[in-house]
N, C-alpha and C positions, 0 to 999 in steps of 0.2 A: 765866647765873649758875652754871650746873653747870659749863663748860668746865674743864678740864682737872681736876677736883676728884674725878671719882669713871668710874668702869668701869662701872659697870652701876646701875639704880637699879630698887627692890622700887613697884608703885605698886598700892596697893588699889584696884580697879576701881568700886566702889562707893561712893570718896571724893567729893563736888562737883567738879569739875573736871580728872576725870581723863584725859580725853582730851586738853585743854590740857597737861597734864600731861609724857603722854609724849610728844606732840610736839615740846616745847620741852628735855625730856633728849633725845630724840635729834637732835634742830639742836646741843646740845650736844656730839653724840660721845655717849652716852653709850647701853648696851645698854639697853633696857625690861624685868623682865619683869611682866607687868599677874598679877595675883594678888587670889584671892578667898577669904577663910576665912569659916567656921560652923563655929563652937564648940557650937553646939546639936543639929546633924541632917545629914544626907545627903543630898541631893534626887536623883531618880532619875536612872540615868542619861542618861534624855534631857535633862534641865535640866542635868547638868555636861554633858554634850555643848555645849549651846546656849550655857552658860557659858565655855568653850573657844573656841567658835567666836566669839562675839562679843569677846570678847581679842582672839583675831587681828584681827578685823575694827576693830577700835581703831587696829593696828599695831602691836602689842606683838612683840620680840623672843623672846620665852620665854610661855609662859601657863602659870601655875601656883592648881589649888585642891587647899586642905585645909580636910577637912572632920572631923565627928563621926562614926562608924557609931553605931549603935543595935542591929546585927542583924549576921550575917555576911554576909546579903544586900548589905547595907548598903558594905560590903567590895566584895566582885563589882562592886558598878557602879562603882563608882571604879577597878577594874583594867580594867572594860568599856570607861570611858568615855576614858579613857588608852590603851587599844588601837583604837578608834577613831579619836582626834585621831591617833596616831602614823601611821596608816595615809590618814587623808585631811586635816591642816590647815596642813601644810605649814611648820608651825615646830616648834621644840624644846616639850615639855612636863613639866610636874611636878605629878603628881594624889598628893596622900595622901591613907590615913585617919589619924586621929590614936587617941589613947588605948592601952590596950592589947590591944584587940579590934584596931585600925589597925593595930598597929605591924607584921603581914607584910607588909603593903602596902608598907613603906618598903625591905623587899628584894626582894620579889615586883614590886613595880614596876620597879624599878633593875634588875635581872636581864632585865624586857622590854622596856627604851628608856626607862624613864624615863630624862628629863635630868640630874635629882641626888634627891638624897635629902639627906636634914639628920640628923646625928649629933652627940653630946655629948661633949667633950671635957672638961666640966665639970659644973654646973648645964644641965638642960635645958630649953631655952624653948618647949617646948611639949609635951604629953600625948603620951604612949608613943613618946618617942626613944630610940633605942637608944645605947649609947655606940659613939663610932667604928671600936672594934676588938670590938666585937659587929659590925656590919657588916659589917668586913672581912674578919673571917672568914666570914659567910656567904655575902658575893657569892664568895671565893675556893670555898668548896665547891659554889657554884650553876656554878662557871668563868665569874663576869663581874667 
C-alpha cells in the first residue's frame, strides 16, 4: 500500500500495531523511523536507553524520542542517552528535549551525531524549535 508513495515513514511506537507497521513500510521500500514522544516528562536515562534499544529491536531504520525536561537534569539524560545509542545500537538516532529549557539539546545533540534536528521555517510544530537559520548558525559556530 505504501510502494512507491513515500521515502521514509514517522511510526509512534506506542501505536496498536506497530510493529505490523514497520514491517510492511519496509516490504514497501520505505525507510522506518519508530519514534516515541512525552509531552509530559523525561524518563531517565535508563528508560530512553531501553526506549532506543527496543526501537531497534522492532527494526526500525532510525529511532527517534522527544521528550518534556522538567530540570536541566532532565536535559543530560537525553544527550546521555543519545550518546549511548550512538556508541552501541547500531542505527541512526534522534533524542530531543522539547520546550525551551530542550531547545540546546536540538544543537548540542546535532553537533554530537545526532541524526537531525527539526527547525521552523514557519509556525513551529512542536515546544522550543528553533527557526532553521537560528540553527544554522549555530551548528556553523559549533563547526558541524
Amino acid at each position: 500500500w505504501l510502494a512507491g508513495l513515500v521515502d521514509a515513514v514517522d511510526v509512534e511506537v506506542a501505536r496498536p500495531g506497530a510493529r505490523d507497521l514497520i514491517a510492511q513500510a519496509q516490504a514497501a521500500g520505505a525507510r522506518v523511523v519508530a519514534s516515541a514522544h512525552d509531552f509530559s516528562a523525561t524518563p531517565g536515562a535508563d528508560e530512553l536507553m531501553a526506549r532506543l534499544e527496543a526501537m531497534a529491536s522492532l527494526g526500525a531504520d532510525v529511532a527517534k524520542i522527544a521528550c518534556t525536561p522538567r530540570t536541566p537534569g532532565d536535559v543530560v539524560a537525553v544527550l546521555d542517552a543519545q550518546a549511548w545509542a550512538l556508541e552501541g545500537l547500531g542505527i541512526p538516532v534522534i533524542v530531543i528535549s522539547m520546550g525551551t529549557l530542550g531547545a540546546p539539546s536540538r544543537i548540542v545533540g546535532s553537533a554530537l551525531g545526532c541524526a537531525a534536528t527539526f527547525a521552523t521555517v514557519g509556525q513551529s510544530s512542536a515546544p522550543g524549535q528553533l527557526t532553521a537559520e537560528q540553527v544554522r548558525q549555530a551548528l556553523d559556530a559549533l563547526g558541524g
